[in-house]
C-alpha positions as CSV (number, residue, x, y, z in Angstrom):
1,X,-6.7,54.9,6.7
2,X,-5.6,55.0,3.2
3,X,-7.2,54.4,0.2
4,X,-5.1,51.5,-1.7
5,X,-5.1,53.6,-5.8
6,X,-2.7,50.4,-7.4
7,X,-4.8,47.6,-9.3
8,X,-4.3,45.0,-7.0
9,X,-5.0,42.6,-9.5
10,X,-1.5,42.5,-11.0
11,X,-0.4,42.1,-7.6
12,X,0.2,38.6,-6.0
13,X,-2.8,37.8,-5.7
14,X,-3.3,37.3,-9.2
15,X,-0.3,35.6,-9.6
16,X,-1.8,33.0,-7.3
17,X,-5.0,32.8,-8.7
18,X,-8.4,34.3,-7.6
19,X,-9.6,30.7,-6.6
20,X,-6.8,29.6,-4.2
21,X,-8.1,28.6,-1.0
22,X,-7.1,30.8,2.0
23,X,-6.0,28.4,4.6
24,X,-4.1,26.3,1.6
25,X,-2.9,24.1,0.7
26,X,-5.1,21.8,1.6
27,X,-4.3,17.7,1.5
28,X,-3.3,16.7,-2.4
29,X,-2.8,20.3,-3.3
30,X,0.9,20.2,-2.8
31,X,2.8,22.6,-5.6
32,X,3.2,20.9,-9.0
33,X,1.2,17.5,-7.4
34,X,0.1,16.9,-11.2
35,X,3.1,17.0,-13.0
36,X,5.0,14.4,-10.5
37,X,1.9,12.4,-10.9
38,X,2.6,12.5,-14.2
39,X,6.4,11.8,-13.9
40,X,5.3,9.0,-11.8
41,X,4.1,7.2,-14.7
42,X,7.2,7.5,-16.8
43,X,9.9,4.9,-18.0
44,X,12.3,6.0,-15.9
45,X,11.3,5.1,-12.5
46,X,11.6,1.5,-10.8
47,X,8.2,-0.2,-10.2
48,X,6.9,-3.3,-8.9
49,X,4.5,-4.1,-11.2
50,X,3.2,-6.7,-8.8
51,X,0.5,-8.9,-7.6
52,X,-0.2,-8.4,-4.0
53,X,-3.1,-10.7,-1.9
54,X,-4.5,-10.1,1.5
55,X,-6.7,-12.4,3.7
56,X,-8.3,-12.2,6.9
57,X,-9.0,-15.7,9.4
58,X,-9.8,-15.8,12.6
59,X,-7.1,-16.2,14.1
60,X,-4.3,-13.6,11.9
61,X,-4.4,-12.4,8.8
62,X,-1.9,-13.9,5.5
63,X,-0.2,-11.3,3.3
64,X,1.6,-12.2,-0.1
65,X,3.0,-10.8,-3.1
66,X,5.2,-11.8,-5.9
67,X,9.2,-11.0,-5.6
68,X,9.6,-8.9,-9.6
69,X,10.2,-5.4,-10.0
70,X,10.4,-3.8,-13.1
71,X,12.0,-0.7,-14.8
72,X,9.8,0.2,-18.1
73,X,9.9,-3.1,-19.8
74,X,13.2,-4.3,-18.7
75,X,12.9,-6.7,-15.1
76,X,15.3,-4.3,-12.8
77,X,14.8,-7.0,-9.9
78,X,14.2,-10.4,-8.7
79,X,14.1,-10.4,-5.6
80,X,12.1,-7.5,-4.3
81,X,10.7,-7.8,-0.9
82,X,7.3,-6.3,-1.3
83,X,5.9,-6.6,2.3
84,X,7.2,-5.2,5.0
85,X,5.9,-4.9,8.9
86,X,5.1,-1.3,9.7
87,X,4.0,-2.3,13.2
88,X,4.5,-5.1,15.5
89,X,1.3,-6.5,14.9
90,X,0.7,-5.2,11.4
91,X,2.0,-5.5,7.7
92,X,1.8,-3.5,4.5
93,X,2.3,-5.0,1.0
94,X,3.5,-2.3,-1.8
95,X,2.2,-2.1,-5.7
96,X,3.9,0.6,-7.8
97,X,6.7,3.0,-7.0
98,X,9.5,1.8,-5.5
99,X,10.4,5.1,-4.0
100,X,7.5,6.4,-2.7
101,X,6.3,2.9,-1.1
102,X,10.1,2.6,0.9
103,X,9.2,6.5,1.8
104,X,5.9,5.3,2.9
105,X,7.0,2.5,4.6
106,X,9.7,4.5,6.2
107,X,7.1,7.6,7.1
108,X,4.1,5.1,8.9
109,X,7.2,2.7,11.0
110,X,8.2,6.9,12.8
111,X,4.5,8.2,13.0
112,X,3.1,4.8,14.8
113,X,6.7,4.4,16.9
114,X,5.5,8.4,17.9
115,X,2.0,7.9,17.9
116,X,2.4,4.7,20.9
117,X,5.4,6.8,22.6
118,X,3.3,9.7,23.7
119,X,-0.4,7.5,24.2
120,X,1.1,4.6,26.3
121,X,-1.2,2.3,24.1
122,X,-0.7,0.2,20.6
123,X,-2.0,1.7,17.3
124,X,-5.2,0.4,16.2
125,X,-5.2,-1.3,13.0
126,X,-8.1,1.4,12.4
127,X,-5.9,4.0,13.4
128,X,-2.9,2.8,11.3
129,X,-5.5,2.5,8.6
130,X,-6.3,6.5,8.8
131,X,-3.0,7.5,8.8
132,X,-2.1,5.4,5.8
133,X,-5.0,7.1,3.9
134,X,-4.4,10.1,4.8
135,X,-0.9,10.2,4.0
136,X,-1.5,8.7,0.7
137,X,-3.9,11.9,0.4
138,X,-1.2,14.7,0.7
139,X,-0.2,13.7,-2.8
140,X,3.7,13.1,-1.2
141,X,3.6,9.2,-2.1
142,X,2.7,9.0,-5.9
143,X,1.8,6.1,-6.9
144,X,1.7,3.5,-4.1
145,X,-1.6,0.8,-3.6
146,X,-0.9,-0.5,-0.6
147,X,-2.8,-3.8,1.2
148,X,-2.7,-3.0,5.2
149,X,-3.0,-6.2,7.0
150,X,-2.8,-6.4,11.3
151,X,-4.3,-7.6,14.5
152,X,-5.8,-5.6,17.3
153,X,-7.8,-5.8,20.6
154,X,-10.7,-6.1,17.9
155,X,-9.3,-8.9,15.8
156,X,-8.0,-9.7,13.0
157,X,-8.1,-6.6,9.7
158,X,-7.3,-6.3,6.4
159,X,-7.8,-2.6,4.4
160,X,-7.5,-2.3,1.0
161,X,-6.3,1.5,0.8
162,X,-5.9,2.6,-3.2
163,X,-3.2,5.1,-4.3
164,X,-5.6,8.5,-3.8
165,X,-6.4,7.3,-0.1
166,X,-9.4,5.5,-0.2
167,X,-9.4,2.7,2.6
168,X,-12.0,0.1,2.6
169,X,-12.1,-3.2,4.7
170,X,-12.3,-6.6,3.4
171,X,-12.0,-10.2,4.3
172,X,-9.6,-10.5,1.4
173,X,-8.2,-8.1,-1.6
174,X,-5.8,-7.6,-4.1
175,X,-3.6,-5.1,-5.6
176,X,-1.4,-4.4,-8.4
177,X,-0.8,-5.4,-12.1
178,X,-1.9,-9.1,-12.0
179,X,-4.7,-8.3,-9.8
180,X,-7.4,-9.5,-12.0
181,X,-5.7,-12.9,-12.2
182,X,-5.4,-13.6,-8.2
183,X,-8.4,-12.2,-7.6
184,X,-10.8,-15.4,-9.3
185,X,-9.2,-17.6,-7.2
186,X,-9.7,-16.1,-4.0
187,X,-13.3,-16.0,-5.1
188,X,-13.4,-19.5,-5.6
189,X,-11.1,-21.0,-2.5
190,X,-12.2,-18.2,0.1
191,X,-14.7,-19.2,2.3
192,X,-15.4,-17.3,6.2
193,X,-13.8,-20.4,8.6
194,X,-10.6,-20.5,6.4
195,X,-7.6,-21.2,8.4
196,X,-4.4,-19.6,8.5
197,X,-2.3,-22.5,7.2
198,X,-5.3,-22.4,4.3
199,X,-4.9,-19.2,3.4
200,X,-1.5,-19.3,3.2
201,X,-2.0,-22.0,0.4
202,X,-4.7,-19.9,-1.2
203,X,-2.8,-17.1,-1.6
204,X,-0.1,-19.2,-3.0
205,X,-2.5,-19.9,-5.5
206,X,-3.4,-16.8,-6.6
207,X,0.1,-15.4,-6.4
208,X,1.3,-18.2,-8.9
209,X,-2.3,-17.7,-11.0
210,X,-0.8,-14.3,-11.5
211,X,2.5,-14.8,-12.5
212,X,1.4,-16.7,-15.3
213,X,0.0,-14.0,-16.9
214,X,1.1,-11.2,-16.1
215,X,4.6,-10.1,-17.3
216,X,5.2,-7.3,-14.3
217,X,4.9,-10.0,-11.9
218,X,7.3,-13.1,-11.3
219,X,10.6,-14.6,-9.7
220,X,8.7,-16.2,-6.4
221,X,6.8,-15.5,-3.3
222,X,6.7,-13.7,-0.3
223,X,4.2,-14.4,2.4
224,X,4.2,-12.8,6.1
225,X,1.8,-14.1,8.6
226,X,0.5,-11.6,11.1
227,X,-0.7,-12.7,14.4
228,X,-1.1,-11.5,18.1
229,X,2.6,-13.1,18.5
230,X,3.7,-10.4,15.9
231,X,4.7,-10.4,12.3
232,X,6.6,-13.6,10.2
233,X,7.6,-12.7,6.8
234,X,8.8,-15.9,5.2
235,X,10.4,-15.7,1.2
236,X,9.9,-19.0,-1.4
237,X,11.6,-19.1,-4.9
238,X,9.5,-21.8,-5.4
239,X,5.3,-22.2,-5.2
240,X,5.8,-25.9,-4.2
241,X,7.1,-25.2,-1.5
242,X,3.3,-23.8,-0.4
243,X,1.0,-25.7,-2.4
């Protein structure tokens, strides 16, 4: 065998770096990850600003969010539909990037259509809760908080997954800009026999709570109700028409 007499350190391998992993890359260490995190965050890109609410009953859960999207400080749009059913027993609501959350949407609707194709069976809302976690690790989706909301064999879910993956479930969450806002009154009106019809009206509430405050959210509601009889997204200019 022979003896290698180059310095192998001005070869690839210190191009690469002496602390790249060998079986990279691994989740979130796509190329250049950071700087289209950081392009993510710039002017130039249409966001939804948002307030988003999720709540778990009994019986189904009750998704809403406001209808305002926003392009630096200028509104782009007013009528934004910022939930969308992913499953036929199963919702997501989107915060942030436009782009990335219709990519994600797009992404989870194939992998679960594949993932009940070649089981036979429906997707877990633990499953689908996995997948959206993970997929938000690869780094692919920057930035996107979404709330996952469905019913399975188990019940009824809701995950609150933030924008680096991290799933958690609740009986009810919020996400986005005017999250602070909607999120004091679902302390106060939440309680553990709410009712569907209820919760629709509380997360009315804390939709409209929101919008008065925050600038990034606005321009009406949209509320989809997810139960074992599938998905019904339903869109009101006007809180009234809920409360």
């Amino acid at each position: 065998m022979r003896t290698p007499t180059g310095d192998l350190s001005d070869g690839p391998a210190d191009e690469l770096g002496r602390d790249q992993p060998v079986f990279g890359p691994e989740l979130g260490e796509f190329e250049h990850s950071e700087r289209r995190a950081a392009q993510a965050d710039g002017e130039g890109e249409m966001k939804t600003g948002t307030t988003t609410v999720g709540i778990r009953t009994e019986d189904g859960v009750v998704m809403a969010t406001d209808m305002r999207a926003s392009l630096g400080g200028m509104v782009s749009s007013k009528d934004v539909q910022k939930v969308e059913e992913i499953h036929p027993r199963g919702a997501l609501t989107i915060a942030g990037s436009v782009s990335a959350a219709q990519n994600l949407i797009s992404t989870l609707k194939a992998e679960t259509s594949l993932y009940e194709t070649r089981r036979g069976k429906d997707m877990s809302m633990e499953a689908l809760s996995t997948l959206t976690g993970n997929l938000l690790r690869t780094g692919a989706f920057f930035i996107v908080q979404p709330i996952l909301g469905g019913v399975d064999d188990d019940g009824a879910h809701i995950y609150s997954i933030d924008a680096l993956g991290g799933t958690t479930e609740e009986e009810y969450t919020v996400t986005g800009s005017g999250s602070q806002y909607a999120l004091g009154v679902l302390e106060q009106e939440y309680h553990d026999d709410v009712t569907i019809e209820e919760a629709e009206t509380i997360a009315a509430k804390a939709i409209q709570s929101a919008v008065e405050r925050d600038l990034a959210s606005g321009n009406g509601i949209n509320v989809a109700v997810v139960t074992d009889d599938g998905v019904d997204i339903t869109r009101y200019k006007d809180f009234s028409d809920l409360l």
